[in-house]
C-alpha positions in Angstrom: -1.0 32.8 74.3 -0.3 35.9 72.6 -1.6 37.1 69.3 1.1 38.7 66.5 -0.4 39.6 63.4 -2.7 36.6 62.3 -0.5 33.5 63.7 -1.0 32.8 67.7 2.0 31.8 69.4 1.9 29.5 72.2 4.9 28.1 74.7 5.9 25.1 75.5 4.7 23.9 79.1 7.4 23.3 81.2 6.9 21.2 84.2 7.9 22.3 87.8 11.6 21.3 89.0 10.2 18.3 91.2 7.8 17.1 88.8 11.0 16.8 85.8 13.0 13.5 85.3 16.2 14.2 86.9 18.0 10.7 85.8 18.8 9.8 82.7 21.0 6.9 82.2 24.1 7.4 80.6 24.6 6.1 77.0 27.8 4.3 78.3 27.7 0.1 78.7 28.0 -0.6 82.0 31.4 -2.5 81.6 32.9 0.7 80.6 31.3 2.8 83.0 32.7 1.1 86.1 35.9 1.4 84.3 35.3 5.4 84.1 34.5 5.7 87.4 37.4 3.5 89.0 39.9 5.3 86.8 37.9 8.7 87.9 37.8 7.7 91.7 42.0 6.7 91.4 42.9 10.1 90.0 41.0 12.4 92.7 43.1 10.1 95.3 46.1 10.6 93.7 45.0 14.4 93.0 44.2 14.9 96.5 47.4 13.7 97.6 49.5 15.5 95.1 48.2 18.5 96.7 50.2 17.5 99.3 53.0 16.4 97.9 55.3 19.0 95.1 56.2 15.5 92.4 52.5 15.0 91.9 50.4 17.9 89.7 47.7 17.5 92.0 45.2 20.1 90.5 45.0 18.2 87.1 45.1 14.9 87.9 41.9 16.1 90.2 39.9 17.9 87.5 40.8 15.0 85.3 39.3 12.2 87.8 36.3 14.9 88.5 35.5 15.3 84.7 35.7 11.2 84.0 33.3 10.9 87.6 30.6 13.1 85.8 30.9 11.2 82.3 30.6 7.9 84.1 27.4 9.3 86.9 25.2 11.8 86.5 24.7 12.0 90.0 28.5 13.2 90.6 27.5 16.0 87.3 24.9 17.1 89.4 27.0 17.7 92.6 29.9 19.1 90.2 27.7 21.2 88.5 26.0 22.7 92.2 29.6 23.2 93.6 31.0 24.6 90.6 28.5 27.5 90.6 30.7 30.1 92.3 33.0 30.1 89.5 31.3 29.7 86.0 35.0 30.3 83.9 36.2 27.2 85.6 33.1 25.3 85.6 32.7 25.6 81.5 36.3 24.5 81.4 35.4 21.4 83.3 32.1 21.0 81.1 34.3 21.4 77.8 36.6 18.6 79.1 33.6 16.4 80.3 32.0 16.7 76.7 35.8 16.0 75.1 35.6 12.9 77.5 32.5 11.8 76.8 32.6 12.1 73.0 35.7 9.8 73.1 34.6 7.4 75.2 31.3 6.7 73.3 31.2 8.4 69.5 28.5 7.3 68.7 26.4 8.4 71.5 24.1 11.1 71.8 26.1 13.9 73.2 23.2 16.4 74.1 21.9 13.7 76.4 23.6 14.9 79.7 
């Protein structure tokens, strides 16, 4: 606590990294989250081998299947988000697309939510 003036000022207790919630389910149905992640899990294969092969755009179709993974598992976010660390310009690109994603997919949903 510190003192300023007359008011006391106190701050909020945070918890220690293992004693947070890391999961929090996403908002999505479930229907529509398999569908997220299938679609996600087909574009990094077909990213992976258009990296490989000039017809494919290999690099977009793999950030694309990579941003839809997060929206549809926060598990996948997590890993992203741990990998993506070395370069923060191209990780808040991904995040910006992720949040685009996410805020199509379910409007109505609570976007702050992960």
């Amino acid at each position: 606590m510190r003192r300023l003036g007359e008011r006391t000022v106190r701050r909020p207790i945070r918890l220690p990294r293992a004693q947070r919630s890391r999961f929090r389910a996403a908002p999505l149905p479930f229907w529509l989250r398999v569908l997220v992640n299938g679609i996600g899990w087909l574009l990094v294969l077909l990213g992976v081998v258009g990296l490989f092969l000039p017809v494919l755009q290999g690099g977009l179709s793999l950030a694309l299947g990579l941003a839809l993974l997060s929206v549809g598992s926060q598990t996948v976010h997590l890993r992203l988000r741990s990998l993506m660390g070395r370069w923060p310009r191209l990780w808040r690109r991904m995040e910006k697309l992720r949040r685009r994603l996410r805020a199509w997919l379910h409007p109505g949903g609570d976007r702050s939510a992960g």
